[in-house]
C-alpha positions as CSV (number, residue, x, y, z in Angstrom):
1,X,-145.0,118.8,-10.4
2,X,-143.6,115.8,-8.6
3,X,-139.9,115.0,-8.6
4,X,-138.1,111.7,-7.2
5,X,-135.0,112.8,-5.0
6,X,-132.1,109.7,-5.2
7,X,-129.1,108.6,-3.3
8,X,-126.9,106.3,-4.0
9,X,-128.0,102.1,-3.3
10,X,-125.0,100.6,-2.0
11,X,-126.4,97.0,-1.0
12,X,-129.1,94.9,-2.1
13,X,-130.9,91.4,-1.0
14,X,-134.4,91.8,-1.9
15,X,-137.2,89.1,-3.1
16,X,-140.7,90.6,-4.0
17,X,-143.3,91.0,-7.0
18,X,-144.1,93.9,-9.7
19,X,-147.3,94.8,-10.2
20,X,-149.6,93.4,-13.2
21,X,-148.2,93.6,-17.0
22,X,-150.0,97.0,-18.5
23,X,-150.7,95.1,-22.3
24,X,-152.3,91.8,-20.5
25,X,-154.4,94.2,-18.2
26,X,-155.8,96.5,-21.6
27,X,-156.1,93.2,-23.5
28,X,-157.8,91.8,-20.4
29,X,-160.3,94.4,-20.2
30,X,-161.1,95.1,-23.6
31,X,-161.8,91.2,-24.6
32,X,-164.0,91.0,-21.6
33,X,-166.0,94.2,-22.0
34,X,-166.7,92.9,-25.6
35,X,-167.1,88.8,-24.3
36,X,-169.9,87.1,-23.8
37,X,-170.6,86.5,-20.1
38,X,-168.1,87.5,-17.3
39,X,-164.3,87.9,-17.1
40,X,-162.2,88.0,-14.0
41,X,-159.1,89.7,-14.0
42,X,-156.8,89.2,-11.3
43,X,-153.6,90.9,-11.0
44,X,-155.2,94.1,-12.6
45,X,-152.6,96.8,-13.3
46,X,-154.6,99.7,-11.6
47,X,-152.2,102.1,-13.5
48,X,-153.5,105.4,-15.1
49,X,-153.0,103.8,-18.7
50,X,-155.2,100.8,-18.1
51,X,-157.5,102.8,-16.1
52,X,-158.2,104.6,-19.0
53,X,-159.2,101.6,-20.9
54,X,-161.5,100.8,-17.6
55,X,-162.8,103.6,-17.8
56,X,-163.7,103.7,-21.8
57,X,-165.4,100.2,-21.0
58,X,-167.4,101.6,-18.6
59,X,-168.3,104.4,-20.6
60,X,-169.4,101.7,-23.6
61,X,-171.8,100.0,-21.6
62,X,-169.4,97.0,-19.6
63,X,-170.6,96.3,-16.2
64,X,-167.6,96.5,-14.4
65,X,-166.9,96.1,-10.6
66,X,-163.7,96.5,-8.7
67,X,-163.4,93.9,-6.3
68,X,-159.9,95.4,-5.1
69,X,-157.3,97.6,-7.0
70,X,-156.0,94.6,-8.8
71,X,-159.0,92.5,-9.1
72,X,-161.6,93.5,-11.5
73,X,-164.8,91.4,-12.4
74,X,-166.7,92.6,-16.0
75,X,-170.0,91.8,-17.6
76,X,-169.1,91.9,-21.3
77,X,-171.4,93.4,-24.0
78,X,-171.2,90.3,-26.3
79,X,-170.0,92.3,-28.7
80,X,-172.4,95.2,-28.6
81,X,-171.3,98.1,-27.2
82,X,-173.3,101.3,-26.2
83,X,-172.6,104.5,-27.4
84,X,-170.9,107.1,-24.9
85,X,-172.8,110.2,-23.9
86,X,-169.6,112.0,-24.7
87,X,-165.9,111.7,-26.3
88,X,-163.9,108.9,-24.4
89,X,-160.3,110.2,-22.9
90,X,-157.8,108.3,-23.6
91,X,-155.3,109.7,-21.4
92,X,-151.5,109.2,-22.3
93,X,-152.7,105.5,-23.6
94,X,-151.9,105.0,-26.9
95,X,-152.6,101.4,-26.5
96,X,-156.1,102.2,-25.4
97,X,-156.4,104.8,-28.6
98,X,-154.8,102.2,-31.0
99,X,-157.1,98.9,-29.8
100,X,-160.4,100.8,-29.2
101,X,-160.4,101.8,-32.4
102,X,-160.2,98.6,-34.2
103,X,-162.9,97.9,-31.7
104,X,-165.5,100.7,-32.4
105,X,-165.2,100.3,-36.0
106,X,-167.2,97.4,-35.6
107,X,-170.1,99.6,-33.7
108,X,-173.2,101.4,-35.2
109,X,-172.6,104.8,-34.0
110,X,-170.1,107.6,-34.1
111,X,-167.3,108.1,-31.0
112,X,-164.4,110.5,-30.7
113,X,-161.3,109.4,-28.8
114,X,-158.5,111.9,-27.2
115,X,-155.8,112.0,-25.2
116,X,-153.1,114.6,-23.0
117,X,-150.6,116.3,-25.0
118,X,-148.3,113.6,-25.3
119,X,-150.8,111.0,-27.0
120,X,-152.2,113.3,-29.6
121,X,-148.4,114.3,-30.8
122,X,-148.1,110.0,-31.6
123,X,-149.0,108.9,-34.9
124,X,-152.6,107.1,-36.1
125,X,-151.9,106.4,-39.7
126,X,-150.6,103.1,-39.1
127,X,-153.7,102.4,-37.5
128,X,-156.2,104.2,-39.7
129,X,-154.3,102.7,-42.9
130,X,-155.8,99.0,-42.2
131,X,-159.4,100.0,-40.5
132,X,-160.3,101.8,-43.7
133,X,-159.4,99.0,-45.4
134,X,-162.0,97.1,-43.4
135,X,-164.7,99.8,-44.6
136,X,-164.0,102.2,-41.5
137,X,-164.5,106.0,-41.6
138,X,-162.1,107.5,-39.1
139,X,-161.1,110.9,-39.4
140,X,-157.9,112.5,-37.5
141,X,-158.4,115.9,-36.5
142,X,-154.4,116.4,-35.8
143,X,-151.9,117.2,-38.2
144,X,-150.4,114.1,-40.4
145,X,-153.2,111.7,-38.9
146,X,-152.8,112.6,-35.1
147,X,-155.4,112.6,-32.4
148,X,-158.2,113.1,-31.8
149,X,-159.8,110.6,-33.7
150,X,-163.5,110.5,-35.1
151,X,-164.9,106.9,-35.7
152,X,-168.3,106.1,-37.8
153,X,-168.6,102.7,-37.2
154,X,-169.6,100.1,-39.4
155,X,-170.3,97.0,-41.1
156,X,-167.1,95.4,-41.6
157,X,-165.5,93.4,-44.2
158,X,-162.3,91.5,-44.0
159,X,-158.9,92.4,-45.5
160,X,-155.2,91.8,-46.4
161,X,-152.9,94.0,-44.9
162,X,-149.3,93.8,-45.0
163,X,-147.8,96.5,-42.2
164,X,-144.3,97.8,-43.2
165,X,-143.5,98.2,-39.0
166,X,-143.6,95.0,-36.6
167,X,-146.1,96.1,-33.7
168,X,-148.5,94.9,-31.1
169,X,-150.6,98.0,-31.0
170,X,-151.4,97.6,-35.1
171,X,-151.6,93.8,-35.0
172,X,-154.2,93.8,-32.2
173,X,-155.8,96.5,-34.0
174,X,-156.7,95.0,-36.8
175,X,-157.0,91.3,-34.9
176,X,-160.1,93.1,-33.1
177,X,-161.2,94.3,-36.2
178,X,-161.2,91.0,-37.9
179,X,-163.2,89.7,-35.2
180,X,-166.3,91.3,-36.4
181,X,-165.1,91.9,-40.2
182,X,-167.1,89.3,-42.8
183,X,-164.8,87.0,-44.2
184,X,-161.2,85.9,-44.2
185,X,-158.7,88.7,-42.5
186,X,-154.6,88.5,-43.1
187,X,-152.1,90.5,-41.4
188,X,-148.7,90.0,-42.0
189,X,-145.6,91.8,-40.3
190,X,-141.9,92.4,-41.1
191,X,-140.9,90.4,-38.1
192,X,-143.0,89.0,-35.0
193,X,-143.9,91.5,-32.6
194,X,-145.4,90.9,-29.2
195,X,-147.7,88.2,-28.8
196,X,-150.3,89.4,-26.1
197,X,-153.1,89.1,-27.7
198,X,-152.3,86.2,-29.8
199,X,-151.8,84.2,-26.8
200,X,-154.7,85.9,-24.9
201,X,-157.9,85.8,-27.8
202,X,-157.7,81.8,-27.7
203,X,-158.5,81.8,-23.9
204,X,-161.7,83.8,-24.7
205,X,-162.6,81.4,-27.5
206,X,-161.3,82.9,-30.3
207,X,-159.5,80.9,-33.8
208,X,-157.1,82.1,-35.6
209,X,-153.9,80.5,-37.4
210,X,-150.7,81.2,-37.7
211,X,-148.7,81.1,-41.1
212,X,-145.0,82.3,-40.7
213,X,-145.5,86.0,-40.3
214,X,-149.5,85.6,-41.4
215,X,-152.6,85.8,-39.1
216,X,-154.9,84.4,-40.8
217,X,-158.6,85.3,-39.1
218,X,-162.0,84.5,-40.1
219,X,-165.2,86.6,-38.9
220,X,-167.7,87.5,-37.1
221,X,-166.3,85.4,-34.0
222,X,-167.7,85.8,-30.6
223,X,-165.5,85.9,-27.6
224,X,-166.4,83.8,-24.2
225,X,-165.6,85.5,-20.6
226,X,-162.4,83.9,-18.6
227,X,-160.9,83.9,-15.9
228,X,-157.3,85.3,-16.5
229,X,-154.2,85.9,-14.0
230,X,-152.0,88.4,-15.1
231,X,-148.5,88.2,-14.5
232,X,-146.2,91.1,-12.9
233,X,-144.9,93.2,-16.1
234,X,-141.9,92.5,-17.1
235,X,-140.8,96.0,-18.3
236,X,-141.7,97.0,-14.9
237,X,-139.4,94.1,-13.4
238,X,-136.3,95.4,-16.3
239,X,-135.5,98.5,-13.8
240,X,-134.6,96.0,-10.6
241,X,-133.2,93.6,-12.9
242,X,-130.5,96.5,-14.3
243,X,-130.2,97.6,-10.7
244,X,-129.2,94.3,-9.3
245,X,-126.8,93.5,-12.2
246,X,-124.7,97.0,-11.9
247,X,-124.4,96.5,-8.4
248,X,-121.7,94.8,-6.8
249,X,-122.7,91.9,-4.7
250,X,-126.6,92.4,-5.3
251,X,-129.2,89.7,-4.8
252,X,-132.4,89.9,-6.1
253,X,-135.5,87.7,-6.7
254,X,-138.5,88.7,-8.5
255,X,-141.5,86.3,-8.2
256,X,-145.0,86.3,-10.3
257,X,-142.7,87.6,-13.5
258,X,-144.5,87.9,-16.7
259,X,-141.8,85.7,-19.3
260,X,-143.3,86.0,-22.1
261,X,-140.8,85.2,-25.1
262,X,-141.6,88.3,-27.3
263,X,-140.9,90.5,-24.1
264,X,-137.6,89.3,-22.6
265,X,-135.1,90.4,-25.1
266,X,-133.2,92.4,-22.4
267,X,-132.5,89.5,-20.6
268,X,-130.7,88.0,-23.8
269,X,-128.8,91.7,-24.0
270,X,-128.2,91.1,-20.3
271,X,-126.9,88.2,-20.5
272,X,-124.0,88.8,-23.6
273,X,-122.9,92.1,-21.3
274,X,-121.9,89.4,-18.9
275,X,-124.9,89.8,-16.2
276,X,-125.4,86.8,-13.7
277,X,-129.1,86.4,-14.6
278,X,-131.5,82.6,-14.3
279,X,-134.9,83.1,-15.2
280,X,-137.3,79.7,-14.6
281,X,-141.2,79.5,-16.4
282,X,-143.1,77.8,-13.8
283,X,-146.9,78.8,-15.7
284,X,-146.5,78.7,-18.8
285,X,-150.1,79.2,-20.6
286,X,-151.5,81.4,-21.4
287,X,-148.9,83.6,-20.6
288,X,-145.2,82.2,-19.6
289,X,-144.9,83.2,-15.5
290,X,-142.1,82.5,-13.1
291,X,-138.9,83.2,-11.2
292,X,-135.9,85.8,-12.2
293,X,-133.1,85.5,-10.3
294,X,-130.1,88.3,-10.7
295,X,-126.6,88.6,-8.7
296,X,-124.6,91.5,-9.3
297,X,-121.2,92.3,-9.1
298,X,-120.1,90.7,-12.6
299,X,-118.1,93.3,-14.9
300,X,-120.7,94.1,-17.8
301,X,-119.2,94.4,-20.7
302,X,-120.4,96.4,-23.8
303,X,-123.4,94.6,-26.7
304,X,-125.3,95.8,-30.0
305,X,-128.9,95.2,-30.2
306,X,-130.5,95.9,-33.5
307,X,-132.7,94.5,-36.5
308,X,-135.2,91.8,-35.4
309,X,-134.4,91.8,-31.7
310,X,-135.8,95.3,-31.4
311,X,-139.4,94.5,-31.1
312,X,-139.1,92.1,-28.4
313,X,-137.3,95.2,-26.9
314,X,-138.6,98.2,-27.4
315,X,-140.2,99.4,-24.2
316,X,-136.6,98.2,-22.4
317,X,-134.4,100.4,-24.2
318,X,-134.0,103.2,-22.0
319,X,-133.0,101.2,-19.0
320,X,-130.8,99.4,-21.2
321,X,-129.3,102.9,-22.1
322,X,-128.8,103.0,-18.2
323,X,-127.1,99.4,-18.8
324,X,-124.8,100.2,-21.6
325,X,-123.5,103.4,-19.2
326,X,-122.3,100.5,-16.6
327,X,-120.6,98.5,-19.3
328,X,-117.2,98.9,-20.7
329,X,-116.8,99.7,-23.9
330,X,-119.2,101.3,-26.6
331,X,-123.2,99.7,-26.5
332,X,-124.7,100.5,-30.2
333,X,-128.6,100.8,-30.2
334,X,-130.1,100.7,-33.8
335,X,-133.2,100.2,-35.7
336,X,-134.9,102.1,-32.6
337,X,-136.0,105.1,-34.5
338,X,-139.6,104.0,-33.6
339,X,-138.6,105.5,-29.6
340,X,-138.6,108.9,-31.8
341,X,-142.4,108.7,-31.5
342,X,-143.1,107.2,-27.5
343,X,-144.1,109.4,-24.6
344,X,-141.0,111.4,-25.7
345,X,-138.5,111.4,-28.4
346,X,-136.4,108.9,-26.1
347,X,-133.3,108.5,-28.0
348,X,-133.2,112.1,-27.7
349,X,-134.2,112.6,-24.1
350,X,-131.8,109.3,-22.9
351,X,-129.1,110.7,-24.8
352,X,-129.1,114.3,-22.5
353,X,-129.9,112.6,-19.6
354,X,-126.7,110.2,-19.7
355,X,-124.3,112.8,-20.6
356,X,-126.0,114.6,-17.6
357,X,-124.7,111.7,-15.5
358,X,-121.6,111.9,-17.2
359,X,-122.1,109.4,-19.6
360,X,-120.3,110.3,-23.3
361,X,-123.0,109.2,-26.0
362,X,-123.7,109.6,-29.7
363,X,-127.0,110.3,-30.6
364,X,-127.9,108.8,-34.4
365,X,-131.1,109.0,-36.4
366,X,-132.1,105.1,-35.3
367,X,-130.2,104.5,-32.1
368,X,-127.5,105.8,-29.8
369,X,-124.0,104.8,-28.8
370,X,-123.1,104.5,-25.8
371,X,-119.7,104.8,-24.0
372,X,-119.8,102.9,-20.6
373,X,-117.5,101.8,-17.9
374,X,-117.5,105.5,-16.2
375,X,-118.3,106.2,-12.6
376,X,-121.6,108.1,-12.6
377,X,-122.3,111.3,-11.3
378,X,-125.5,112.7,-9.6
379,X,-127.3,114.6,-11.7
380,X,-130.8,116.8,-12.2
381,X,-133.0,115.0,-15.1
382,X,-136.1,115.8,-16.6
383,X,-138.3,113.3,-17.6
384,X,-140.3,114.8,-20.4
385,X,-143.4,113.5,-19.1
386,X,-142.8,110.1,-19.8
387,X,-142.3,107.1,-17.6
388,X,-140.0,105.1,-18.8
389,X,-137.7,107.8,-18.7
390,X,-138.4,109.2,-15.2
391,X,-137.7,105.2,-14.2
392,X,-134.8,104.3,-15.8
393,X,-133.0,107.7,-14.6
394,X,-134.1,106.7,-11.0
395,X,-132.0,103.5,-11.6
396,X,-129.0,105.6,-12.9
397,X,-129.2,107.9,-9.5
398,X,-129.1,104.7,-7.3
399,X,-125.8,103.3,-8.9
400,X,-124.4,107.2,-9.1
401,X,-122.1,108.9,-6.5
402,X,-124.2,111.8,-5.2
403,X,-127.3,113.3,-5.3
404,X,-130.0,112.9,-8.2
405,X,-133.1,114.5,-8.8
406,X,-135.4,113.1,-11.8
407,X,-138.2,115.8,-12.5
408,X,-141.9,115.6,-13.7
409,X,-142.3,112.0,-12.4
410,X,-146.4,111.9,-11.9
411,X,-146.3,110.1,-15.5
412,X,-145.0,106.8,-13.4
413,X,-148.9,106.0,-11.9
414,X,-149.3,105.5,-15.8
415,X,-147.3,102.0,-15.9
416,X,-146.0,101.7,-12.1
417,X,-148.0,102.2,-8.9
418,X,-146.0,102.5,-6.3
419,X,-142.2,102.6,-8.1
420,X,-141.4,105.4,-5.6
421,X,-142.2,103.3,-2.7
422,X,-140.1,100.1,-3.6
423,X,-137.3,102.4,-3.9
424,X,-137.6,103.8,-0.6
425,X,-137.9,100.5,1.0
426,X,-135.1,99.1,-1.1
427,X,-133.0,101.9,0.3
428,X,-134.1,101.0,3.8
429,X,-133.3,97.8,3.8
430,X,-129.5,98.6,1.8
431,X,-128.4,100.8,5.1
């Protein structure tokens, strides 16, 4: 079991890139392995969570060839895939679970998905709910619709489906599903969730409309192979971004940033705890790129976050648990009971891992509250397997006194490639 060890960052002037956003890169291969013709995807996230959807592709029948770790060229199956010659692992990927599945509902033959530990304790009903609506038999072999999941694929027909919980994974679920379905789909949501595939489906010549909260869809549509840049992820970029506005005098520059609108809420947080943050679109289809700049050294002061804006968060709310510990005063987190159900329960696992740095916090069914404004102590952290924790305690060590030791941080290679390198070089260059 790997471990990161940390010391404290004391000075920072850095410019570089993240590597590619992990939804664009699943999205990216998915509509291309089922596209007519051939996709090219540069900036590839060659993470372990999209190489499992790579890698489920492959096993469908997608020609795909690796030009270089972030460049990936794929002959798509024109929506006919093959079936595997055995059960597809889906790693720690619930996105890859979640998609594929509204995917191979479509297909005439039968496929089992699973996963590692983690993935088959997340829940599937919000995905099976709508695909059996579309005339899908899927059958969960885990308790209360868990992984692994059986699939019988078949002729669809469109639906209305209103989901009670705003998110990506079940829009683009049933959005693939609707590709193939007969007829007029519509998908409504409590609030808008991340707009990946929204924004990505039109640039492999798909139609759909938008009606307030409604997609409304009409199938069978066949998708066209792209070409498709894919920005630097901007949950990946959150972790420097926190970094450079707790530390005094910091300057940092992060180019190639994915902006996307319905993934930037942090900043907005950011910004009302008083960070010195400019961000600047400079591509702005299909997916908003540019330019974030961050100086430390402003006092942060203490936020709530809650209701609608936790969608466009969700991924970023541990490291802005690392946030709220730098700001004064009390940082409430609610409506987040959703993190229950991530890699880890993490509300639960942020919660320890603060008070391990000596950080008082409240721990509440939906949220947490958090008491900033103390100095940090080093501290030994477990990461429970999951990533975003293991990252966002790194940041915590390199604005603590002392030394810090996250545990259990393989699960990074699932959404960050080479984290543990930009910190040693960052700490290189702050001697």
């Amino acid at each position: 079991m790997s471990q990161l060890e940390i010391r404290p960052l004391h000075k920072l002037q850095a410019e570089f890139s993240v590597p590619g956003d992990k939804s664009i890169s699943h999205r990216g291969v998915m509509f291309g392995g089922i596209a007519h013709g051939t996709t090219r995807i540069r900036g590839f996230l060659p993470g372990e969570d999209c190489l499992s959807t790579l890698h489920a592709f492959q096993a469908l029948g997608a020609r795909i060839d690796r030009l270089a770790p972030d460049e990936v060229v794929i002959e798509g199956r024109n929506g006919q895939l093959l079936a595997p010659s055995e059960a597809i692992d889906c790693g720690n990927s619930g996105t890859t679970m979640r998609l594929l599945a509204g995917i191979l509902s479509a297909q005439p033959f039968t496929t089992r998905l699973f996963g590692d530990a983690s993935l088959s304790r997340r829940p599937m009903a919000r995905i099976t709910e709508p695909l059996r609506l579309f005339g899908a038999e899927i059958l969960c072999e885990g308790k209360d619709d868990r992984p692994p999941l059986n699939i019988r694929g078949s002729s669809l027909k469109a639906t209305t489906f209103r989901s009670h919980v705003a998110s990506a994974q079940v829009k683009s679920c049933v959005l693939l599903a609707a590709l193939f379905a007969r007829g007029k789909t519509d998908f409504s949501e409590p609030s808008l969730s991340r707009d990946h595939t929204e924004r990505l489906l039109p640039a492999f010549g798909a139609t759909f409309r938008r009606e307030k909260n409604h997609l409304i869809m009409h199938g069978p549509q066949r998708l066209e192979g792209t070409d498709l840049e894919v920005p630097g992820d901007f949950s990946s970029g959150a972790f420097w971004i926190v970094l450079a506005a707790g530390l005094p005098g910091a300057r940092l520059t992060l180019r190639r940033l994915g902006l996307n609108p319905t993934r930037t809420a942090l900043l907005s947080a950011l910004l009302r705890m008083g960070a010195g943050i400019v961000e600047k679109v400079e591509e702005p289809l299909p997916e908003p790129m540019g330019t974030v700049y961050v100086e430390g050294g402003q006092k942060l002061r203490a936020t709530s976050v809650g209701g609608k804006e936790i969608p466009a968060l969700i991924d970023e709310i541990p490291i802005l648990a690392a946030a709220a510990a730098l700001a004064q005063g009390i940082t409430e987190i609610r409506d987040a009971a959703e993190l229950r159900h991530k890699e880890s329960d993490r509300l639960a696992v942020m919660a320890k891992n603060l008070r391990l740095f000596g950080v008082p916090v409240e721990e509440r069914p939906d949220g947490l509250a958090i008491e900033g404004g103390r100095s940090l102590v080093g501290a030994e952290v477990e990461s429970h397997g999951d990533h975003r924790i293991a990252m966002s305690c790194a940041i915590l060590g390199l604005l603590a006194k002392g030394r810090t030791v996250v545990k259990d941080t393989d699960c990074i290679e699932t959404s960050y490639p080479g984290f543990a390198k930009q910190i040693a070089l960052l700490q290189e260059l702050g001697r």
